[in-house]
Backbone and ligand atoms as CSV (ligand in chain L), in Angstrom:
chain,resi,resn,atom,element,x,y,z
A,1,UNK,N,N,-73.912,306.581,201.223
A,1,UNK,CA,C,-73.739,308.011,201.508
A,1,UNK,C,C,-72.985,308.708,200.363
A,2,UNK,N,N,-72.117,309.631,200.804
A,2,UNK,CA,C,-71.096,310.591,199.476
A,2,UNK,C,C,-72.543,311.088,198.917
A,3,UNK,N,N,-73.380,311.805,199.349
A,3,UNK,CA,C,-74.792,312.581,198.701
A,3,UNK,C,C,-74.449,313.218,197.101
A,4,UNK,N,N,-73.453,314.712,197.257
A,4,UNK,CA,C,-73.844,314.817,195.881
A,4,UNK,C,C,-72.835,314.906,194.647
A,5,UNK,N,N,-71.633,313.857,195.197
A,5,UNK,CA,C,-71.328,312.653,194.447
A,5,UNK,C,C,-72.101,312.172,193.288
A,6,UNK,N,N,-72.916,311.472,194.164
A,6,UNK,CA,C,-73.887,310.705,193.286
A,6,UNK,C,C,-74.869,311.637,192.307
A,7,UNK,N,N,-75.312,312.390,192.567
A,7,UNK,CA,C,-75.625,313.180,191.589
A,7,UNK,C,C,-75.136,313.561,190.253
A,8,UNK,N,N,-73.649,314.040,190.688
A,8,UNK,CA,C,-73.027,314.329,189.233
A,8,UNK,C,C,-72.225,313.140,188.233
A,9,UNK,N,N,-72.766,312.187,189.576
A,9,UNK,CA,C,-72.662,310.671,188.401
A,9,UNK,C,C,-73.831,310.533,188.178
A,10,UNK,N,N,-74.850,310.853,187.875
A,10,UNK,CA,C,-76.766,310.897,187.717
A,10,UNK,C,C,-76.563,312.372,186.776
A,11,UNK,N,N,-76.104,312.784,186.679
A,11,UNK,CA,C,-75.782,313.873,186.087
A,11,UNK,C,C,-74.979,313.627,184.673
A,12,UNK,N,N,-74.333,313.269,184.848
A,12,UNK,CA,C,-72.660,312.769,183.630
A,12,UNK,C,C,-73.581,311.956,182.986
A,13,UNK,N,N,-74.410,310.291,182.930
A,13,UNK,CA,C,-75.030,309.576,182.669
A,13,UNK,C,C,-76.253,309.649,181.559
A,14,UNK,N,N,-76.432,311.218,181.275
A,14,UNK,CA,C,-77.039,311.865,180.488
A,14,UNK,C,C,-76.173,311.786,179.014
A,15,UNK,N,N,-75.169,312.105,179.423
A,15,UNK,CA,C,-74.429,311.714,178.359
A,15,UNK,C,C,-74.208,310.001,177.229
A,16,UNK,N,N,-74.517,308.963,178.125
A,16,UNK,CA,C,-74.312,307.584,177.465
A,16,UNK,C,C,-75.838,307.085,177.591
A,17,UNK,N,N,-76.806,307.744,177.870
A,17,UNK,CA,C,-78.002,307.052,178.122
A,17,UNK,C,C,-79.029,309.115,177.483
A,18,UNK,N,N,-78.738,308.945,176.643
A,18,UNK,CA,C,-79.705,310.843,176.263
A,18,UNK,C,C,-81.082,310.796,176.080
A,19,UNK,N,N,-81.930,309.196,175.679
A,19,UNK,CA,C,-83.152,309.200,176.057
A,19,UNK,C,C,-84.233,309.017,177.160
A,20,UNK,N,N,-82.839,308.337,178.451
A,20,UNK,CA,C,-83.542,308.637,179.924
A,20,UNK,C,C,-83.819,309.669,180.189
A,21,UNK,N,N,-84.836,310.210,180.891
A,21,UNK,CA,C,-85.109,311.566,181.819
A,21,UNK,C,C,-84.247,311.637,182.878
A,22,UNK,N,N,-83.857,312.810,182.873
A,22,UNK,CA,C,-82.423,313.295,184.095
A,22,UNK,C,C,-83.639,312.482,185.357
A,23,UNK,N,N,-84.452,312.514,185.799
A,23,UNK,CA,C,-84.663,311.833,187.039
A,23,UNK,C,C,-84.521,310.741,187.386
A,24,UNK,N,N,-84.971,309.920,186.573
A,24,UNK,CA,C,-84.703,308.743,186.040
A,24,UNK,C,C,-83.523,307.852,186.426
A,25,UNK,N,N,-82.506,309.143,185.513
A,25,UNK,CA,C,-80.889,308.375,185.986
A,25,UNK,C,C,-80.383,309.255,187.520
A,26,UNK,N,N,-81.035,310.356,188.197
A,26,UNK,CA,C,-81.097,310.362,189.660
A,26,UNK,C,C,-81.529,309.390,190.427
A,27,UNK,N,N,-82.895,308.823,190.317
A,27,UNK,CA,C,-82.668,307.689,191.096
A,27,UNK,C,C,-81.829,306.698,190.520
A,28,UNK,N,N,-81.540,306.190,189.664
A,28,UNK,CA,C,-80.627,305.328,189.462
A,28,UNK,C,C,-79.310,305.077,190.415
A,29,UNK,N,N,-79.010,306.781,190.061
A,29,UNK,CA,C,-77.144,306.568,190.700
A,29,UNK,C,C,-77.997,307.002,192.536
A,30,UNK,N,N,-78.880,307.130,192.626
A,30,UNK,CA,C,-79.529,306.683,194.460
A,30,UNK,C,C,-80.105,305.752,194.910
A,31,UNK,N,N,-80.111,304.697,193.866
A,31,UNK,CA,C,-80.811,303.958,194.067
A,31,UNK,C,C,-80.373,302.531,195.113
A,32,UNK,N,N,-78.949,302.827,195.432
A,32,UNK,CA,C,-78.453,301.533,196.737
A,32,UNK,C,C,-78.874,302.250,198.077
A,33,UNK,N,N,-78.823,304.338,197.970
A,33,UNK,CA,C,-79.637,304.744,198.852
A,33,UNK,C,C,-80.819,304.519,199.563
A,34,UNK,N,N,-81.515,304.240,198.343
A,34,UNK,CA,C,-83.116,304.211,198.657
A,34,UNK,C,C,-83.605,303.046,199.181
A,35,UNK,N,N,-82.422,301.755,198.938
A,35,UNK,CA,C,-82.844,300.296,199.065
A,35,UNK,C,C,-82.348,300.374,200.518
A,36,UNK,N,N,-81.409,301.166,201.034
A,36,UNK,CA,C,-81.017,301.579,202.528
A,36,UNK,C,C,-82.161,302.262,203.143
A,37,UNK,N,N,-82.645,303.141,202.381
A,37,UNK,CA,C,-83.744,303.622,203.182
A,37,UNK,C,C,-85.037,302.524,203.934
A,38,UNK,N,N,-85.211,301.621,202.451
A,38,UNK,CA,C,-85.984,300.468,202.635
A,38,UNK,C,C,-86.275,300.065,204.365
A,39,UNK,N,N,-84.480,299.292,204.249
A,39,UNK,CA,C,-84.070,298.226,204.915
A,39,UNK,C,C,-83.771,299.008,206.500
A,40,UNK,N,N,-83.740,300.041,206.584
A,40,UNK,CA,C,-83.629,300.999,207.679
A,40,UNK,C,C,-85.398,301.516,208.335
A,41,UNK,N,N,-86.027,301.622,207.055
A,41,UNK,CA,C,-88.027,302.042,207.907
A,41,UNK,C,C,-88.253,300.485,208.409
A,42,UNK,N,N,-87.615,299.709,208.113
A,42,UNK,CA,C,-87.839,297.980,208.297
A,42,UNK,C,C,-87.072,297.639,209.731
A,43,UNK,N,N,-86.054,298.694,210.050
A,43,UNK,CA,C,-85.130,298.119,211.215
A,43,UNK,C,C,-83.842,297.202,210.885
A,44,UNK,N,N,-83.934,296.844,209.282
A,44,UNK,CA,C,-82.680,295.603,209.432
A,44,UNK,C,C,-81.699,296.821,209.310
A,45,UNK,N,N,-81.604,297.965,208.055
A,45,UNK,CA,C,-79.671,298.571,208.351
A,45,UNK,C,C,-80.482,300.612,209.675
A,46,UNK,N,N,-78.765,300.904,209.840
A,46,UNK,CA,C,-78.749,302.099,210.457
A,46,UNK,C,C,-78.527,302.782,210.222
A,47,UNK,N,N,-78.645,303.925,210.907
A,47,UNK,CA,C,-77.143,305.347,210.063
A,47,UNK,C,C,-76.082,305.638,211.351
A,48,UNK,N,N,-75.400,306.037,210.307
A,48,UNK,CA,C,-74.273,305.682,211.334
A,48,UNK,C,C,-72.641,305.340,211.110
A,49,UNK,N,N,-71.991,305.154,211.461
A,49,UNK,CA,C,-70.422,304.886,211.566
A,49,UNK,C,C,-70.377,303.424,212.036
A,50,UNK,N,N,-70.994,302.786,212.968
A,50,UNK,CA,C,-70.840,301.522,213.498
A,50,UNK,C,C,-71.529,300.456,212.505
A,51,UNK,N,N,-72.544,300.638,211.630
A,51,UNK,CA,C,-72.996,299.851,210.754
A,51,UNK,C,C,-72.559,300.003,209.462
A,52,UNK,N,N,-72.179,298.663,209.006
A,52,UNK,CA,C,-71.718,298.778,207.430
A,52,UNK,C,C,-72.802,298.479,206.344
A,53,UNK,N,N,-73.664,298.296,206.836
A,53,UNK,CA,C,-75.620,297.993,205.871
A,53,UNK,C,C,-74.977,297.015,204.984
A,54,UNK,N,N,-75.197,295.957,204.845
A,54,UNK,CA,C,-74.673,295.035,203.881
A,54,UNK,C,C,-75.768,294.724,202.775
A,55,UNK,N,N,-76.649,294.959,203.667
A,55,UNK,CA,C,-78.048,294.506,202.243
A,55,UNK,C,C,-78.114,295.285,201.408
A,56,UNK,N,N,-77.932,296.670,201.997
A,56,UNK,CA,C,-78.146,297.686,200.520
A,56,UNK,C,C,-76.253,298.534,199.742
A,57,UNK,N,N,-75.510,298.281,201.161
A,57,UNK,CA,C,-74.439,298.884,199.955
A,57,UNK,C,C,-72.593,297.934,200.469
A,58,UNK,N,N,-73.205,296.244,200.782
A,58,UNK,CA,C,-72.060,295.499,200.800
A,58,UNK,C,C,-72.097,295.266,199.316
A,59,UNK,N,N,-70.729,294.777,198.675
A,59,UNK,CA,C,-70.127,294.678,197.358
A,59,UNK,C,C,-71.004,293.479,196.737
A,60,UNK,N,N,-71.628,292.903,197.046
A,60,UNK,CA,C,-72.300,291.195,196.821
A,60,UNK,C,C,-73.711,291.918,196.364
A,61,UNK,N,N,-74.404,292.661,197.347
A,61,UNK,CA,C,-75.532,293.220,197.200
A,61,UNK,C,C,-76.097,294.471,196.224
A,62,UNK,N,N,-74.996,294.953,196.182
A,62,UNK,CA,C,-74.504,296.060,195.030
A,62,UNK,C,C,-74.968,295.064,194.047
A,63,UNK,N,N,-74.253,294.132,193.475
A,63,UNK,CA,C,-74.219,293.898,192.529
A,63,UNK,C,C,-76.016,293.599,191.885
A,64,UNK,N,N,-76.600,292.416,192.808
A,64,UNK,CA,C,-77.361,291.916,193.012
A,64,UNK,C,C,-78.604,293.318,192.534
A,65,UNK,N,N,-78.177,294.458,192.891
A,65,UNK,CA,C,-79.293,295.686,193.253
A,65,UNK,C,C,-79.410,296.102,191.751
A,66,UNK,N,N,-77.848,295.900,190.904
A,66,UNK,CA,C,-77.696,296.567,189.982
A,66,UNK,C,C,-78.331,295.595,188.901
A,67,UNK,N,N,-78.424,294.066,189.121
A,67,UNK,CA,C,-78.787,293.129,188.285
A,67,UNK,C,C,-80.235,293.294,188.136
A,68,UNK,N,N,-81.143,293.715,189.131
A,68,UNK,CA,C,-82.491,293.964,189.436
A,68,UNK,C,C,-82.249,295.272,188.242
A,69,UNK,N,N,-81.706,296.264,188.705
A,69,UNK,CA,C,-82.011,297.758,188.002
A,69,UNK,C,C,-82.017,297.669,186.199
A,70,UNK,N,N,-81.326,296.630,186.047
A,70,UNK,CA,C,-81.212,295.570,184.223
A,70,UNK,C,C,-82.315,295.007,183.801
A,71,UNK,N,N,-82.786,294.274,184.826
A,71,UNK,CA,C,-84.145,293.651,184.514
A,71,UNK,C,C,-85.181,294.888,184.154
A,72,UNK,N,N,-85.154,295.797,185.301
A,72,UNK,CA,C,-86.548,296.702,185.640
A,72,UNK,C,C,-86.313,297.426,184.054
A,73,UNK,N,N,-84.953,298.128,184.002
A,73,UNK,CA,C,-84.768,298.969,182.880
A,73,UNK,C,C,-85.017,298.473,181.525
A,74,UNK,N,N,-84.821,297.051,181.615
A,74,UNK,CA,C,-85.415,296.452,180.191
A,74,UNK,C,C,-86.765,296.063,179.754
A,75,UNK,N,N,-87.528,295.828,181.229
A,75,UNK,CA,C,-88.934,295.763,180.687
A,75,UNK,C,C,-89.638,297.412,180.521
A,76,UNK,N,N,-88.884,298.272,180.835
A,76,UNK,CA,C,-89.434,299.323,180.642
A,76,UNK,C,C,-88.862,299.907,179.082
A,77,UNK,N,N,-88.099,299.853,179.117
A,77,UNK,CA,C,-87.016,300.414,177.658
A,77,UNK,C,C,-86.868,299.429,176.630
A,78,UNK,N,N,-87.029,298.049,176.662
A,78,UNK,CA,C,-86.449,297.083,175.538
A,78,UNK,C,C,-85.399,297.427,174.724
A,79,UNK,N,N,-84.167,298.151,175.876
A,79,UNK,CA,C,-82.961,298.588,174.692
A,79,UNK,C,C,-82.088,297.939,175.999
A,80,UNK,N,N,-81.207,296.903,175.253
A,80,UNK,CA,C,-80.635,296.821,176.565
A,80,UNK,C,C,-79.133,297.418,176.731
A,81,UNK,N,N,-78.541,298.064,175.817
A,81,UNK,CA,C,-77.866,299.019,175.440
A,81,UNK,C,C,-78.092,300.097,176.935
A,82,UNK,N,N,-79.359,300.266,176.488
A,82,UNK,CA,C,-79.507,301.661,177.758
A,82,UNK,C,C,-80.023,300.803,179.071
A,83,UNK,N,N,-80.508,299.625,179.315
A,83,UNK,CA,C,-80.609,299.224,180.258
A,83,UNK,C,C,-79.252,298.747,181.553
A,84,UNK,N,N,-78.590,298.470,180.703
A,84,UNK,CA,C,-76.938,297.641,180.633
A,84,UNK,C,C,-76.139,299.310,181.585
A,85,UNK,N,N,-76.609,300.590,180.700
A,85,UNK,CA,C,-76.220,301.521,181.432
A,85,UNK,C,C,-76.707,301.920,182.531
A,86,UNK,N,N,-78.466,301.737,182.739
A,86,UNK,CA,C,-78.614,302.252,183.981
A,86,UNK,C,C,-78.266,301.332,184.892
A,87,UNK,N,N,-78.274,299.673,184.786
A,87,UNK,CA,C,-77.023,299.054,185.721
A,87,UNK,C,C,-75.725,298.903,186.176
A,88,UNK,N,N,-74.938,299.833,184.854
A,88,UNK,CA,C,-73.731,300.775,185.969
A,88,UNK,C,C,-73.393,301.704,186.171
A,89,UNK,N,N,-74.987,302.582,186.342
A,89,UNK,CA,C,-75.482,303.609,186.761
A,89,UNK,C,C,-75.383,303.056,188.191
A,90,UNK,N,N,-76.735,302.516,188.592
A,90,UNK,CA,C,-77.100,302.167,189.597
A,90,UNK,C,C,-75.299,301.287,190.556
A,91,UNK,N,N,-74.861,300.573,190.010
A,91,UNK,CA,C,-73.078,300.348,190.438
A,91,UNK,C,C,-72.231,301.058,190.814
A,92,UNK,N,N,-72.244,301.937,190.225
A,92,UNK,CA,C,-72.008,303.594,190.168
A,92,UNK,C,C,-71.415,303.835,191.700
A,93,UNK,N,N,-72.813,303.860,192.272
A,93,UNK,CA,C,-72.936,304.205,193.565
A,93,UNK,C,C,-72.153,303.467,194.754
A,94,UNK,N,N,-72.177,302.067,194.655
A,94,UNK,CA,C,-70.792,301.249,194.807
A,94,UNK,C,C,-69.732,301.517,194.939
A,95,UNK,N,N,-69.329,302.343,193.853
A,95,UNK,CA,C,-67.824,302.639,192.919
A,95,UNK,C,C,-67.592,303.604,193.695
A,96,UNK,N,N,-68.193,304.793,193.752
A,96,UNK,CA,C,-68.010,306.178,194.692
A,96,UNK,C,C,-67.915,306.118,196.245
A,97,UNK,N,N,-68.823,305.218,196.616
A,97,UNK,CA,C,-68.668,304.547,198.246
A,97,UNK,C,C,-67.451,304.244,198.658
A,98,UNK,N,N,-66.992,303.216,197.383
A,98,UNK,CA,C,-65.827,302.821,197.736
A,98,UNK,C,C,-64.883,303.463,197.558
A,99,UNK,N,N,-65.028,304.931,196.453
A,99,UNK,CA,C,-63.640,305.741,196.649
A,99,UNK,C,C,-63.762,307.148,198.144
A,100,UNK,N,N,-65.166,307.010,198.547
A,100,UNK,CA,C,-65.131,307.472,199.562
A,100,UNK,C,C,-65.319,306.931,200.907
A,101,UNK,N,N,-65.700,305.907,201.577
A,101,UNK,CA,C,-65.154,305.167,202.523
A,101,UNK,C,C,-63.869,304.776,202.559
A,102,UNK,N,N,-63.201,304.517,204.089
A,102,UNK,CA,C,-64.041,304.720,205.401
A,102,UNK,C,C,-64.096,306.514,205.336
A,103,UNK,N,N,-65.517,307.324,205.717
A,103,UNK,CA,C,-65.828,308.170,205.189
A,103,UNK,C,C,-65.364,309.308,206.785
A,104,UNK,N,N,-64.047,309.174,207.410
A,104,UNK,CA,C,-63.676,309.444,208.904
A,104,UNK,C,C,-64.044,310.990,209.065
A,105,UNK,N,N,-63.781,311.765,208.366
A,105,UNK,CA,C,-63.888,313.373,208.405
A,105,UNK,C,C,-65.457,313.522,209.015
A,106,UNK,N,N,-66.384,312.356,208.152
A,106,UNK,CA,C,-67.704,312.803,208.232
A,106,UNK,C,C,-68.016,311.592,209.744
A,107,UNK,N,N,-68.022,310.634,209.576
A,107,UNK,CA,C,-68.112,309.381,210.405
A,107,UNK,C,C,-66.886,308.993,210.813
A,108,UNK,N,N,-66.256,309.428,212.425
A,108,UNK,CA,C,-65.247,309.027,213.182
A,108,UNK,C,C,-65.717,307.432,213.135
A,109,UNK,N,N,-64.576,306.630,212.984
A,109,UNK,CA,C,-64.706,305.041,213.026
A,109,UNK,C,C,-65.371,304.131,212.087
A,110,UNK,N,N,-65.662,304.963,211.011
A,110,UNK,CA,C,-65.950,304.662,209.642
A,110,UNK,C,C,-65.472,303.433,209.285
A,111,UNK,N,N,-65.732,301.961,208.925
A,111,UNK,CA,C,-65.197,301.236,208.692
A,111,UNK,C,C,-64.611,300.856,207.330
A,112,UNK,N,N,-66.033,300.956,206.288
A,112,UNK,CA,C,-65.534,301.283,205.099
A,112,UNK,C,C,-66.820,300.457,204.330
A,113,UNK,N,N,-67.153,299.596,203.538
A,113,UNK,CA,C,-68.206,299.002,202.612
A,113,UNK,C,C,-67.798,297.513,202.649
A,114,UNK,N,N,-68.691,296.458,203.718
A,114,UNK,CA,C,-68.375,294.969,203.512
A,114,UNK,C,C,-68.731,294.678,201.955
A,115,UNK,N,N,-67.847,293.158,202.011
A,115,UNK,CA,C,-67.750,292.600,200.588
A,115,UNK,C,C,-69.119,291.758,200.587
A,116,UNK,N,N,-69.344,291.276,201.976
A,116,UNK,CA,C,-70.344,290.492,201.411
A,116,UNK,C,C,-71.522,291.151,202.499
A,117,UNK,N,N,-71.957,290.088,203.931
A,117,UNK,CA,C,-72.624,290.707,204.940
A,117,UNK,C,C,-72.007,290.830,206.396
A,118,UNK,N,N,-72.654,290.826,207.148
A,118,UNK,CA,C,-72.273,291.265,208.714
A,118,UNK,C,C,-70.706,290.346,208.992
A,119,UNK,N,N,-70.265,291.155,209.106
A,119,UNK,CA,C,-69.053,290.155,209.365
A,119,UNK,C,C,-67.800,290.303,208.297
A,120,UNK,N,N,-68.073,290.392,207.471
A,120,UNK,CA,C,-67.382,289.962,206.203
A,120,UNK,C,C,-65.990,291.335,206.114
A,121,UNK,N,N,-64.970,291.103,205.332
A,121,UNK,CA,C,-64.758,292.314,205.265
A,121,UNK,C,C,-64.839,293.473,204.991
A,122,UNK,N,N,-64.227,294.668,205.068
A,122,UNK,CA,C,-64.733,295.746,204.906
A,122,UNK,C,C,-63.699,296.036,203.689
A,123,UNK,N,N,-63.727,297.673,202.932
A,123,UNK,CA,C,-62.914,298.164,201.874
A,123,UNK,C,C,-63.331,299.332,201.615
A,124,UNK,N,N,-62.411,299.746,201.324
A,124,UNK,CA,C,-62.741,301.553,200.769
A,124,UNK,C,C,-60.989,302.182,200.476
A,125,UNK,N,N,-61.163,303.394,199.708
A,125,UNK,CA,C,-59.940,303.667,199.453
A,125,UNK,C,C,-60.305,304.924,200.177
A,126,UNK,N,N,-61.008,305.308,201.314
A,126,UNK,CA,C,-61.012,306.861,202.198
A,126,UNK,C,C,-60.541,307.837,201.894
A,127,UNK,N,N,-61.281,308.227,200.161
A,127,UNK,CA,C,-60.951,309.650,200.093
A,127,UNK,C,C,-61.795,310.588,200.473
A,128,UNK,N,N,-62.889,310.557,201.570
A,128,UNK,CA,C,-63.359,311.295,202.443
A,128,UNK,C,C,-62.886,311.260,203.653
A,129,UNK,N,N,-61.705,311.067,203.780
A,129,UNK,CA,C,-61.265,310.723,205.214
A,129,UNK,C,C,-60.715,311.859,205.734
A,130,UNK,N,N,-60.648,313.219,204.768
A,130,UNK,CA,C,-59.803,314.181,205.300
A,130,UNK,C,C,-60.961,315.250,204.779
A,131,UNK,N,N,-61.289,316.367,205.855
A,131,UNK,CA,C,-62.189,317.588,205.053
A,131,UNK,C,C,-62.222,318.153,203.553
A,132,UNK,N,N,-60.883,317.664,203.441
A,132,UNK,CA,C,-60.362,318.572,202.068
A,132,UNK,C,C,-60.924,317.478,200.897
A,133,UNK,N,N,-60.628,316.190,201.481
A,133,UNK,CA,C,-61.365,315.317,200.177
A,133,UNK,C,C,-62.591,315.087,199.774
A,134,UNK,N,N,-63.616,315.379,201.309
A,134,UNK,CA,C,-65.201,315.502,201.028
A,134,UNK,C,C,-65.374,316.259,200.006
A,135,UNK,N,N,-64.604,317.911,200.522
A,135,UNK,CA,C,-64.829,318.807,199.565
A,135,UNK,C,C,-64.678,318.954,198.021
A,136,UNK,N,N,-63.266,317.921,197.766
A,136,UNK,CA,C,-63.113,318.067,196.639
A,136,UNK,C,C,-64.338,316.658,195.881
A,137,UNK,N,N,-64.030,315.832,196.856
A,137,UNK,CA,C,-65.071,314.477,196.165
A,137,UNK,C,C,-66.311,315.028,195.618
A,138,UNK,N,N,-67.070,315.489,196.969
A,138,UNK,CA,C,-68.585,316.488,196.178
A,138,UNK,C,C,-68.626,316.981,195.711
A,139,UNK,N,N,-67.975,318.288,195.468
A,139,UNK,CA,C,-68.544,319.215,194.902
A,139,UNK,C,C,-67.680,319.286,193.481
A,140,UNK,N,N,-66.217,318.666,193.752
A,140,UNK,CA,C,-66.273,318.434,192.292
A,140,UNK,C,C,-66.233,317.569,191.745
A,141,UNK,N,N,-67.009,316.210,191.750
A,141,UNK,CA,C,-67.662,315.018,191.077
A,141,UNK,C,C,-69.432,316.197,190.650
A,142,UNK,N,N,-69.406,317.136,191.485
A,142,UNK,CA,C,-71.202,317.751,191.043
A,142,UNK,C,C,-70.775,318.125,190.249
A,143,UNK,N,N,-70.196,319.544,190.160
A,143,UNK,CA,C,-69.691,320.116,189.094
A,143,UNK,C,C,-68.912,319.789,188.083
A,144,UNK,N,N,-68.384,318.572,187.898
A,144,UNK,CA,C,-67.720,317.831,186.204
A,144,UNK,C,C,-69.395,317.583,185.863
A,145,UNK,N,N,-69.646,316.697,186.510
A,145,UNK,CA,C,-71.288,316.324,186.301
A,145,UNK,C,C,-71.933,316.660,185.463
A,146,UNK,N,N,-72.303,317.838,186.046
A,146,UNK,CA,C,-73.058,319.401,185.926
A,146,UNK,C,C,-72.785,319.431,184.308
A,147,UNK,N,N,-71.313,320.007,184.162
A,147,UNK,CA,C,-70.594,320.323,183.208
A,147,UNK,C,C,-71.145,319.289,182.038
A,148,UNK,N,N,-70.768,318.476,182.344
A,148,UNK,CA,C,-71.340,317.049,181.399
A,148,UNK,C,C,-72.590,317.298,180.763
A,149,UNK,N,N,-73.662,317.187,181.999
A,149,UNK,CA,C,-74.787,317.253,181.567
A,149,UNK,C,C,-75.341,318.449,180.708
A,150,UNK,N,N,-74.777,319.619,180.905
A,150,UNK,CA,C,-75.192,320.883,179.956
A,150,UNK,C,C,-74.972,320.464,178.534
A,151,UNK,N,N,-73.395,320.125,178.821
A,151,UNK,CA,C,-72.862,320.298,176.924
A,151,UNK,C,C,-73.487,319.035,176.171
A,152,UNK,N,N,-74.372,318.273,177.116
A,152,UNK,CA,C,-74.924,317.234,176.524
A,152,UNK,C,C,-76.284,317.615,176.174
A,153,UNK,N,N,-76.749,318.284,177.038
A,153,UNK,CA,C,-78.537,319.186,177.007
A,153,UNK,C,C,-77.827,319.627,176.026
A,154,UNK,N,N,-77.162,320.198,175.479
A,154,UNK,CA,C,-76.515,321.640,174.433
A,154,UNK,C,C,-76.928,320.932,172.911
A,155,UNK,N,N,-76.120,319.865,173.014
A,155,UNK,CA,C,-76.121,319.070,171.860
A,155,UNK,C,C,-77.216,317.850,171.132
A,156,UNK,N,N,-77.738,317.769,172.438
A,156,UNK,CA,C,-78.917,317.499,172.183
A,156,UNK,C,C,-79.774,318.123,170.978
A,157,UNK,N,N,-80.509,319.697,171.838
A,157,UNK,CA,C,-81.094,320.867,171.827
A,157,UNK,C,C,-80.562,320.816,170.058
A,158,UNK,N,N,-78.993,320.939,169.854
A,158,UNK,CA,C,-78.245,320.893,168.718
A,158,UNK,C,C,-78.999,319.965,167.476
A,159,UNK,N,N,-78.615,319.345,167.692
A,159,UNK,CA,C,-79.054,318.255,166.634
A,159,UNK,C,C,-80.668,318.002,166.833
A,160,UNK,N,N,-81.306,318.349,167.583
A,160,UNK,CA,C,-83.340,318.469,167.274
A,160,UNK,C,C,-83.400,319.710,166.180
A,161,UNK,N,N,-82.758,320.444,166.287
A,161,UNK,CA,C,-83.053,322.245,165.698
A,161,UNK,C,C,-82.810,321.890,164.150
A,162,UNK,N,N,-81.179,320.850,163.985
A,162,UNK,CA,C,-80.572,320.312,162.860
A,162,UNK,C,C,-81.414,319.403,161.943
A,163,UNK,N,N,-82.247,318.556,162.430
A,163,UNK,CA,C,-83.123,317.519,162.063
A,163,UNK,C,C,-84.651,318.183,161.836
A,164,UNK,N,N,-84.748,319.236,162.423
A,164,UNK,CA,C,-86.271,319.680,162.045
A,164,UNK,C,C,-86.401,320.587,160.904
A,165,UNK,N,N,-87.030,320.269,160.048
A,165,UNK,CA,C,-87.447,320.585,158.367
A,165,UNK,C,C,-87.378,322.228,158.666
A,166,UNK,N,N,-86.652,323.030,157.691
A,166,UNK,CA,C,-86.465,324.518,158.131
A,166,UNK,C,C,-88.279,325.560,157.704
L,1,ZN,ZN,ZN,-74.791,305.207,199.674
């Protein structure tokens, strides 16, 4: 969860990776989302407060998701420089879970992100645990993001104009 969080870390990522396509590194930093989505049209995780989904965003499986996202990114890119990034891109998402679980403001009884699976323990440092921290977590993890990503489009844009024969 933490929605658009993850974005302005899919956003910022433009910056250490400038030949991915911004979508690209969107699914990336959604991509423990999407493996939830998977495992949820399948019946194994839920939504919810009472389930901690271990397959797509316990700490063991994270990793595991992000080791896949290395492989995929290198047979597509053969740089593993930028592959290496969209796997802690894709970690990313991990990292933010865990500074926003147990996520209580949004999910009363929030437990927080197991380490491994069902059972195992849980962790989070719950800085969504209070309205005021959703607010500040989202919208301003979007907006540094955001910020990021322009002055990086900027400089980009910069140095093509610089390099092309006048
Ligand atoms: Zn998530």
């Amino acid at each position: 969860m933490a929605g658009l969080a993850h974005a302005g870390v899919g956003l910022a990522a433009k910056r250490f990776a400038p030949d991915v396509p911004l979508g690209v590194l969107l699914v990336g930093a959604y991509a423990i989302d999407i493996v939830w989505g998977v495992f949820f049209a399948v019946g194994v995780e839920h939504f919810g407060a009472t389930t901690t989904n271990p397959w797509s965003h316990g700490l063991f499986m994270a990793l595991v998701w992000s080791g896949v996202a290395v492989l995929i990114a290198q047979r597509c890119c053969h740089n593993w420089r930028t592959s290496v990034i969209i796997g802690l891109l894709v970690f990313s998402h991990w990292m933010v879970d865990f500074i926003a679980h147990p996520m209580t403001a949004v999910f009363p009884g929030d437990a927080g992100l197991p380490l491994f699976f069902e059972g195992s323990p849980t962790v989070g440092l719950g800085g969504w645990s209070t309205q005021l921290g959703v607010n500040i977590g989202e919208y301003g993890t979007l907006v540094v993001g955001l910020v990021i990503y322009l002055w990086t489009r900027h400089k980009l844009q910069r140095d093509k104009k610089l390099r092309a024969p006048a």
